[in-house]
N, C-alpha and C positions, 0 to 999 in steps of 0.2 A: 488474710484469705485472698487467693487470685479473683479473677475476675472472670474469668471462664467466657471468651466470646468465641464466637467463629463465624468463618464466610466473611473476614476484614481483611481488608487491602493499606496497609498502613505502608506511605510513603515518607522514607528515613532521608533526610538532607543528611549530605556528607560529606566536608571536606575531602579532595582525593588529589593524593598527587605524592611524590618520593618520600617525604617526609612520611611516616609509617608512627609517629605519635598522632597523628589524625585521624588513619584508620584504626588504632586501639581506643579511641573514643567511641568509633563507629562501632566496632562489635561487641564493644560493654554495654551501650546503649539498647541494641539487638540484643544480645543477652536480657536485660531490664524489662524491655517489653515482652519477650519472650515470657521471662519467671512472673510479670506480670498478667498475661493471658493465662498462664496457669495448663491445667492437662489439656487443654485443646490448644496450646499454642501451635501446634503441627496443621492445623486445621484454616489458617490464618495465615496471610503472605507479608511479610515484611521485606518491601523491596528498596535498593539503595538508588537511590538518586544523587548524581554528580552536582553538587550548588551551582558552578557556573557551567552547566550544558546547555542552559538556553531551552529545553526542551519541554517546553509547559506545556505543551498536548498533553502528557501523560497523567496530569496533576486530576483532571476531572475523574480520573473514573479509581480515585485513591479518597479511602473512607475518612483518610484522617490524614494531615501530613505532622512529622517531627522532625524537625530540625538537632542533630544528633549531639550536638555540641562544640566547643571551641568557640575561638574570638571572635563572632560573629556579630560583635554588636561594637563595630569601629567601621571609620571610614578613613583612615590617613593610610593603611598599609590595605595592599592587595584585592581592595575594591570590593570586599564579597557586599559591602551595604547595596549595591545593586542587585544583587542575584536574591537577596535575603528580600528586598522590599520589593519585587517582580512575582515572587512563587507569594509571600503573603498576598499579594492583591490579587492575584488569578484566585485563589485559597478562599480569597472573600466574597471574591464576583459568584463562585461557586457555592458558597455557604458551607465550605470542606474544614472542620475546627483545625487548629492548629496549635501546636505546642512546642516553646523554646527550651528547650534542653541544656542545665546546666551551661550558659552561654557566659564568656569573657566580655567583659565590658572597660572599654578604651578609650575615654575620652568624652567631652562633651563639648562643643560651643555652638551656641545657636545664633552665632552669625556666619554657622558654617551648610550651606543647602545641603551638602549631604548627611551633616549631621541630625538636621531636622526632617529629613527625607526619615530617615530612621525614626527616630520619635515618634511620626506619622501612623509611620507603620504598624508599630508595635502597641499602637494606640488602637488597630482596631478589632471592631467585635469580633471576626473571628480565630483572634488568637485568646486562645481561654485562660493560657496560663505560660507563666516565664521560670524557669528557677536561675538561679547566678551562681558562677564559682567566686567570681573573684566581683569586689566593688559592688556590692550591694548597697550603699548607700548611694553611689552617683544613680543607678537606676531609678531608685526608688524616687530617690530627690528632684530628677533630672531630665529623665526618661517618661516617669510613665504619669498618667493626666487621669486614668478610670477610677473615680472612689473604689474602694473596697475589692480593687482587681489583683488578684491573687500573684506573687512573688516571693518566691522563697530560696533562701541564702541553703545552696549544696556544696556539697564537695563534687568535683570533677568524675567524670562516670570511670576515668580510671583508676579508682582506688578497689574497683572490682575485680582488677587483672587477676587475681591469684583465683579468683571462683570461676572466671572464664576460660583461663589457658593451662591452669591444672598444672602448671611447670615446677618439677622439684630446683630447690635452691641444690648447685652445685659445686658453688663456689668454691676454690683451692688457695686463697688467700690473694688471688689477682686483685687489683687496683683496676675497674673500669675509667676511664677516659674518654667521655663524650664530647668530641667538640663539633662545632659547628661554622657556618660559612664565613670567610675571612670581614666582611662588611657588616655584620650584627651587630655589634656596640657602635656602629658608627649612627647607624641606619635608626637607631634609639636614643640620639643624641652625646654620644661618647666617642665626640671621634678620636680621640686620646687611642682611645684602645682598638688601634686599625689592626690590619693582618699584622705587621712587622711587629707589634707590641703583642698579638698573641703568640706569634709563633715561637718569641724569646719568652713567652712567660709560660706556655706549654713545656720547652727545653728544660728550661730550668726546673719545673716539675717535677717532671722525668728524673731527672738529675738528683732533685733531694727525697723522690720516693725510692729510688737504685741504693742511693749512702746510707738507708734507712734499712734495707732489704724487701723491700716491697717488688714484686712483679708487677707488672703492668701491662695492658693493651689498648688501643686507639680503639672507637669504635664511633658510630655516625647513626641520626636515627631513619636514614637511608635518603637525604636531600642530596641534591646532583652539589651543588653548593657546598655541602656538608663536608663532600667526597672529594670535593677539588682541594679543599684545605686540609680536608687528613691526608691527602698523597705528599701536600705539601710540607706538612708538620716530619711525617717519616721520612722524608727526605732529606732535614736540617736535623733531625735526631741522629741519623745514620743509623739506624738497628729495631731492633724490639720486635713489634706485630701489632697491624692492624686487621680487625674481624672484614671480612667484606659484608659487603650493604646488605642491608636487609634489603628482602624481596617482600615480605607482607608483614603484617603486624605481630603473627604467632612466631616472627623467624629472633623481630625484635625485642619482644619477651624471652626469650631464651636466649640472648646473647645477654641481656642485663641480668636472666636471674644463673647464669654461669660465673659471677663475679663475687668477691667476698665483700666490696665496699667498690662505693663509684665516686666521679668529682666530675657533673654533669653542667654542661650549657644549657640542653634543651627541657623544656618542662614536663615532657611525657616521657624523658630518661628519669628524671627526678619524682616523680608521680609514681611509677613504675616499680621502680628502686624498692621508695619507703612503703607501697603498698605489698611490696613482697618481703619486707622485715628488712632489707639489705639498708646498713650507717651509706648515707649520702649526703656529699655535700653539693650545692649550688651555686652556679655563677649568676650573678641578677645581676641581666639585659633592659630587663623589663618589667612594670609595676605587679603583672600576672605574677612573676616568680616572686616578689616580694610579699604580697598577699597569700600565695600558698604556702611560703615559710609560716608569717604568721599563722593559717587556718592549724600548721599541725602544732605551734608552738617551738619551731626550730629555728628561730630569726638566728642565733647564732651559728647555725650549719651554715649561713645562705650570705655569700659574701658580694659586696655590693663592689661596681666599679673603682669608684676612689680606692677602695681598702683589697683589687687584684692584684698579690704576690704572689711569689710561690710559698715564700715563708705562712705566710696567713692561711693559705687554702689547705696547707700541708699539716699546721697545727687543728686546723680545726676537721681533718683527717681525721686525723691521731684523736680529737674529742667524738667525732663521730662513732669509730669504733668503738673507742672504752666505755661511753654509756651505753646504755638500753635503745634497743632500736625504735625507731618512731610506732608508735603504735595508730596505726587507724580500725577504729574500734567498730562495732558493728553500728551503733548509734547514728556515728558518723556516715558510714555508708549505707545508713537503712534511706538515709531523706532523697538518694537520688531517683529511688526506687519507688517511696511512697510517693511522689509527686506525680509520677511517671504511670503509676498503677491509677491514682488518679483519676487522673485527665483520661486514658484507658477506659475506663468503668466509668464516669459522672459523662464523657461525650461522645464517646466514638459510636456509632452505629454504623451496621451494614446498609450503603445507599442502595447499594447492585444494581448500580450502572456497568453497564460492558457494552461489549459489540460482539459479533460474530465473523470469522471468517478472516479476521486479522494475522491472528497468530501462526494460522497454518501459510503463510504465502513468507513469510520471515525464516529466512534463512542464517545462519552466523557465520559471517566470514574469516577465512583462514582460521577455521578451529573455533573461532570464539577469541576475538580480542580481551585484553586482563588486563582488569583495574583504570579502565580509561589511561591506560599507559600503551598500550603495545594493539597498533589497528589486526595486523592480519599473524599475528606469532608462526601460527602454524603448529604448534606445542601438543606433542602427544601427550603429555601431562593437562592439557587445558581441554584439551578433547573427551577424554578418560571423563575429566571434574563433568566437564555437560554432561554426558553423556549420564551419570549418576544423578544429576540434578534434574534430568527431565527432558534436555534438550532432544531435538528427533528431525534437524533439519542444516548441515552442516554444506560450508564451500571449502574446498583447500585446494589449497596452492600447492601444485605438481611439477617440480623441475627435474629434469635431468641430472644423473651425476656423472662423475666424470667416465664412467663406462656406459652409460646408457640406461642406467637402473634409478626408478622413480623415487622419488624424496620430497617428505612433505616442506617445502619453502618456497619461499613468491620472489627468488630470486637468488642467484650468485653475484649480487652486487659489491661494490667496499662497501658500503655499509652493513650490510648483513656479517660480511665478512668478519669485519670488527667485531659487532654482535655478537658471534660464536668466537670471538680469542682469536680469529685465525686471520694472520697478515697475509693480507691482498695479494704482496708484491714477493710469496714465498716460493709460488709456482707460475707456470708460463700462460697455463688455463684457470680460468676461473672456478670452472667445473670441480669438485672436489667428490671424496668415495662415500659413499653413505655409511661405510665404517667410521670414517671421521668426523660425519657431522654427528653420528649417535653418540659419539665420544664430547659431543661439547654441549654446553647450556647455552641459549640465548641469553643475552645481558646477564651471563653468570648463573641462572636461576631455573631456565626453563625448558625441559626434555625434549630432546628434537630426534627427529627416526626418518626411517624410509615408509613406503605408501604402506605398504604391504603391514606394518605395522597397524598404520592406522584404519585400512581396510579391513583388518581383523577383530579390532574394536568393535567397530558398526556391525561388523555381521553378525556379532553377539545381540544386538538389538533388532529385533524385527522389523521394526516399523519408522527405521531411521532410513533420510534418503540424506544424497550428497552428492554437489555438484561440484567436479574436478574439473580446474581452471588448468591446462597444462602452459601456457603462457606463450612465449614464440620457440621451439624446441631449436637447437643447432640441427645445421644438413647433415652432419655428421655421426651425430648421436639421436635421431629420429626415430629409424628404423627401430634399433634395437629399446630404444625408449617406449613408444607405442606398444611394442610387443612385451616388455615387461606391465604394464601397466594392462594390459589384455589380460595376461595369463594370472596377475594380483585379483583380478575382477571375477574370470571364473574361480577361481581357487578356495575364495570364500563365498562365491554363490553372490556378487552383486552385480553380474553380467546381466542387468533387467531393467525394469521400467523404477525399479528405486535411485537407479545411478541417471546420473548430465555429464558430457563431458562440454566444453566450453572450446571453440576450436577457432581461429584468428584467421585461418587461410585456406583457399581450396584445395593447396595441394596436402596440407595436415588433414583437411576432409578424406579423402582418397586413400591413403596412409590408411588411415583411422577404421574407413569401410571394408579395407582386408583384410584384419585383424576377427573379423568374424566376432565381433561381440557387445552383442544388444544393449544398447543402452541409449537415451535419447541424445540426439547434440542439439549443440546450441552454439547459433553461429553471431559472430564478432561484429557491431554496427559499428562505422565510425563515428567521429565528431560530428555535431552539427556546423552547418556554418553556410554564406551565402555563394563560397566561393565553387564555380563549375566543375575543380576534380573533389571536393567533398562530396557535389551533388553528384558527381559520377560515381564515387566511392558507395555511395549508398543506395544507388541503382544497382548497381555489380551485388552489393551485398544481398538485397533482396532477390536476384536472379538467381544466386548463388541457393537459398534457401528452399527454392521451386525447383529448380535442378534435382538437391539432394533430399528434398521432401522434407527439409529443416522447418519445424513448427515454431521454435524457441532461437529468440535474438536478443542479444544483452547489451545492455546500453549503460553507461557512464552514470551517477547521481545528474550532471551536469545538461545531458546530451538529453535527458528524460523531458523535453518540453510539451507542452500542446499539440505545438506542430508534428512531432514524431509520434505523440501516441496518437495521435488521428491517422497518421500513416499506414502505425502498423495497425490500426484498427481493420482500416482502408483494405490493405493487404494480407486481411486471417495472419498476424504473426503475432505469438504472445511473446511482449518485453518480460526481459527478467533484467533486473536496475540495481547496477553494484555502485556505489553501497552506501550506507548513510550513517551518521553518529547521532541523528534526532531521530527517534521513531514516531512524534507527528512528523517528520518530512516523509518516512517511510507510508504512513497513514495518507500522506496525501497523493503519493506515487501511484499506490492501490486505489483511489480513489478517480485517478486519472485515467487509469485502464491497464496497469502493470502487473502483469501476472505472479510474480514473485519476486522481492526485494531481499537485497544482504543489509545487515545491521552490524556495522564494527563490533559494537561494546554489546548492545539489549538482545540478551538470547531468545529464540523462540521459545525458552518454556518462561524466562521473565513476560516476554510481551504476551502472553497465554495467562500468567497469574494477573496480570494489570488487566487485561480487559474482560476476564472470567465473569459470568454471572453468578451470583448466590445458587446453590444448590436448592429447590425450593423441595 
């Protein structure tokens, strides 16, 4: 039976970053609690939290926090034991219960401070309960000090892939080929097995699955790392096909369940794999992969460094397909659930702590940044997603294209450039047609258009407003910029007090005033600093404001001090403060006297569920 709560604010810890076996932890997890809230899970916010953002403001007014899972209970790789043992001790100063999630466990020596930093941790009261995928005896043994304090041995929250992503097996008898960053076995003590000894033991793979008749393709579980060594592997192969990167976790579920059998490096390819029926075999890097062979009983799928051939990996291929696929049983993946249901039901309660008046001054810049990967995309694809989710408070980046027609981008830089495929050095301007940028994805993945696009969107929603940054416009392409971006505004009826435009100079002001169409600006503060043409700069600005009856002036994260918001206090001017990646920074910008703040990553309708009161 669920559990049936509502009016709960549950804050999800979550690994986040290329690697895309991280985030299929995170939405199986989501998933769990969800099936464990039962029919009123709609009624309830499960909001994701980045482990190392640093951002503990947000932690108090969260009913329950869960830590989503993965190897989070190690200190020799990638530091997260600080980020883990920061949010439990805010967690406890609060009295907010807390729950570890099927968590990896990596080590132990207690003459190591960070390793007993840890210990510490997980030692205290308000963490109620721990499950483990892997090493349940070091935990137990090693870890934890509370009599009778609850730990129990799960399988991994991704052996639920196939109930979350719905993906049909498509396979055509291809060979998946997962590899991973050229310095892994080194980095695990096997420096034998560097890049040069992967990339000939991949070759030759290749090589005796071809003389076999097997098909094959490269594919990566979307690390930058990952990517550099499969461009490098199809390089020294000369031929075949590699899938490009995943972009989220649903893209790399359906790259692995397209395959008829895989020969995996990473643990959420392997995880993945066998929870979707598909024979896989294992390369073991790490004690994790060694342990999850054992949990299903496949230790001879799972071949360990000493025993990396091609001969070896290729026979036990050949044994993976010819038996019976691994089966993970419902038993097996009922314990991630019932642990999880739990702690759900025995502790969470609605505190209904909030505040008021927060979430409406939160604005999402360029579109809404994705996945703590990308600050300002600009993505009519990301815009669309808020917009759906709830979002009602948008900034985008307005450039010229190469005729004078507006496009949603915060720049024609080379890097943008790159971003969209398109090389720097192919034309004499930078400036490109808005036919072309709608013809390309950023980093491969993500829809890009003109304004007019995106102005269309919003006018579908009523009650959505947006602040258009047009940035420093060429002399050139001005006029005719301005004037399309005038007539995109009437057209869809946002020529009004729901539109900002964001304007850097006075003679863009003037421009802007012929154009005959209403809408508020907001004009450009400089830097702070002590020198006499900043403090000139910032007198000009303020005249400039009284001049043109300009209410709203926007100022840097950086520039927002004391001193300036007494200024603009001083001066009737409301700051609007671009932009921040902590929404306590944001909280404390408002709290200083800033009339409206940009959030890269935390949408307006995120920071709206996080400080929400109970419905009484």
């Amino acid at each position: 039976m669920s559990v049936r709560k509502k009016n709960l604010k549950i804050l999800l810890v979550c690994i986040v970053n290329r690697n895309y076996g991280d985030s299929i932890i995170a939405d199986c997890t989501e998933y769990l609690i969800r099936k464990a809230l039962g029919k009123r899970a709609d009624e309830n916010s499960i909001l994701r939290y980045k482990i190392d953002c640093g951002d503990l403001w947000q932690i108090q007014y969260a009913d329950a926090v869960v830590f989503a899972g993965g190897g989070l209970l190690k200190y020799m790789q990638e530091e997260f034991y600080i980020h883990v043992c920061s949010i439990i001790e805010e967690a406890q100063r609060l009295g907010i219960p807390v729950f570890l999630n099927s968590v990896g466990v990596e080590g132990f020596n207690e003459e190591d401070e960070r390793c007993t930093m840890l210990k510490s941790h997980v030692n205290y009261d308000c963490v109620k309960g721990i499950t483990v995928r892997d090493d349940f005896e070091l935990i137990t043994e090693k870890y934890i000090e509370r009599p009778g304090f609850r730990v129990k041995s799960v399988f991994d929250p991704a052996v639920w892939v196939k109930d979350v992503y719905c993906k049909p097996l498509t396979g055509d008898g291809t060979v998946g080929i997962n590899v991973a960053r050229a310095n892994l076995f080194p980095d695990y003590g096997n420096s034998e097995l560097d890049e040069e000894f992967m990339l000939e033991f991949w070759t030759d793979t290749v090589k005796l699955l071809e003389e076999h008749g097997y098909n094959w393709k490269v594919f990566t579980n979307g690390g930058k790392g990952d990517e550099l060594f499969a461009e490098k592997l199809m390089g020294k192969i000369g031929h075949g096909e590699k899938l490009s990167a995943p972009t989220s976790a649903d893209k790399l579920v359906e790259n692995i369940s397209g395959f008829s059998s895989v020969i995996a490096l990473r643990m959420h390819a392997c995880i993945t794999a066998s929870s979707l029926g598909i024979p896989c075999v294992g390369l073991v890097w790490n004690n994790k992969l060694r342990l999850w062979s054992h949990k299903i009983n496949a230790e001879d799928l799972y071949i360990f460094p000493e025993k990396i051939n091609a001969d070896n990996v290729f026979n036990a291929l050949v044994k993976a397909v010819e038996k019976k696929p691994v089966r993970i049983g419902f038993f097996k993946k009922y314990g991630v659930y019932r642990e999880l249901k739990r702690f759900v039901g025995k502790y969470v309660r609605t505190r209904n702590i909030g505040c008021t008046g927060f979430s409406d001054k939160i604005f999402d810049v360029g579109l809404g940044g994705i996945q703590h990967r990308y600050k300002a995309p600009n993505s009519i694809d990301e815009l669309e997603r808020r917009l759906k989710d709830g979002s009602r408070f948008f900034e985008v980046d307005v450039r010229a294209d190469i005729d004078g027609k507006a496009v949603c981008l915060n720049g024609w830089s080379e890097k943008n450039l790159r971003l969209l495929g398109i090389d720097p050095q192919s034309s004499d301007r930078r400036e490109r047609s808005v036919e072309e940028l709608r013809g390309c994805l950023l980093d491969g993945a993500f829809r890009m258009g003109g304004f007019d696009e995106a102005a269309e969107l919003i006018s579908k929603y009523r009650k959505v407003k947006v602040i258009i940054d047009v940035g420093l416009p060429p002399a050139d392409l001005k006029e005719a910029f301005f004037g399309d971006i005038a007539l995109i505004l009437k057209k869809y009826g946002l020529d009004n007090d729901r539109t900002y435009i964001r304007l850097q100079r006075e003679g863009d002001i003037k421009l802007w005033v012929q154009q005959d169409c209403f809408c508020k600006m907001i004009y450009f503060y400089p830097e702070s600093g002590d020198t006499e043409e900043i403090k000139a700069k910032q007198k000009k600005a303020i005249s400039v404001c009284k001049k043109y009856d300009i209410d709203y002036i926007s100022l840097s994260e950086k520039n927002f001090t004391d001193e300036t918001a007494r200024i603009m206090k001083e001066k009737k001017l409301l700051p609007v403060v671009f932009s921040y990646e902590k929404l306590g920074d944001a909280a404390a910008a408002i709290e200083r006297g800033a009339y409206l703040v940009g959030s890269f990553y935390y949408s307006s309708c995120y920071s709206k569920k996080l400080t929400a009161q109970a419905e009484k």
